[in-house]
N, C-alpha and C positions, 0 to 999 in steps of 0.2 A: 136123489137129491136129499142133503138131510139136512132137518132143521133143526137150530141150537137156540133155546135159550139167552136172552141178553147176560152178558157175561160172561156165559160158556167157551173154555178154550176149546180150537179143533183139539185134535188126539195126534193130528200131523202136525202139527207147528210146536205141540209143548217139546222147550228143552233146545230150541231153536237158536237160544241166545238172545232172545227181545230185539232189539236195536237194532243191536249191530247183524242179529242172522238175517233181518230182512235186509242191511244195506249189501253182507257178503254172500246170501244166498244160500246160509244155511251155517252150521256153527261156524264162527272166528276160526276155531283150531281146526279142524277137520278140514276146512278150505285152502287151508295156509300147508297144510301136510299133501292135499290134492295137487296145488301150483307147483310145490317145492318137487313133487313128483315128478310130474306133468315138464315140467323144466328142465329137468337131469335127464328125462325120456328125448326131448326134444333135442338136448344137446349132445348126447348120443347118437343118433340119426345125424343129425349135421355135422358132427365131427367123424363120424363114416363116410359122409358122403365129402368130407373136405370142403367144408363151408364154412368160411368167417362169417361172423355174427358183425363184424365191419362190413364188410364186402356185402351182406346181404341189404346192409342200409344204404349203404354207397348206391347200389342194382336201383334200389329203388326209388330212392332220390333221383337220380339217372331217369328211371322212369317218367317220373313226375314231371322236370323238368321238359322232355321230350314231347311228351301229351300240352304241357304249355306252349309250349314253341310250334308244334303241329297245329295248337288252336289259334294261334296269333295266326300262322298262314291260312288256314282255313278260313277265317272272319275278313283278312283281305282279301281273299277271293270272293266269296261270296257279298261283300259289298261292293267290287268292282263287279261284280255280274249285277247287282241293282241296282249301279247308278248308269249302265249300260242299257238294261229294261227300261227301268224309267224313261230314260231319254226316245222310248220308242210309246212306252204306255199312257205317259203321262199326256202329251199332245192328242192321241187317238181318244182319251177319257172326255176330255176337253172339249173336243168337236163332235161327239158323240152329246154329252152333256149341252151345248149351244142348239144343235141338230133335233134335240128333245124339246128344251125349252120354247124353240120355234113351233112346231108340232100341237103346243099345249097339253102335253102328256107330260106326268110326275111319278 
């Protein structure tokens, strides 16, 4: 652990860019040279493997959509299963509940 001084800069953060390397995570330019990298790498791979940068949004959207629509069926089912429960729990709670109150037990 090491303790600084009020004032004191770390020795890791000088040269960081102030502002903006805390909001980009380390210098402006250096990060910007990392993506542009990082990009051309990425687009290489994917134009080997023949993948549109459309089609990969298309896929996923597709996706999204699908997970919605499987959860709309999902929420009618599972509320047609509890308003079928119910119709069996709710009476039995009821008379269970009357059956108590008789008893004098709470």
């Amino acid at each position: 652990m090491v303790f600084r001084r009020e004032g004191e800069v770390s020795p890791g953060r000088a040269g960081s860019g102030g502002g903006l390397g805390r909001i980009f995570g380390g210098s402006p330019i250096g990060v910007i040279i990392r993506l542009a990298l990082l990009c051309v790498i990425v687009g290489l791979v994917l134009d080997q493997l023949d993948i549109n940068a459309f089609q990969l949004f298309r896929w996923a959207v597709d996706q999204i959509e699908d997970l919605i629509r499987n959860s709309a069926d999902i929420l009618k089912l599972i509320g047609r299963y509890f308003l079928i429960g119910a119709c069996v729990v709710i009476p039995i709670w009821i008379v269970m509940r009357v059956f108590n109150l008789g008893s004098g037990r709470r």
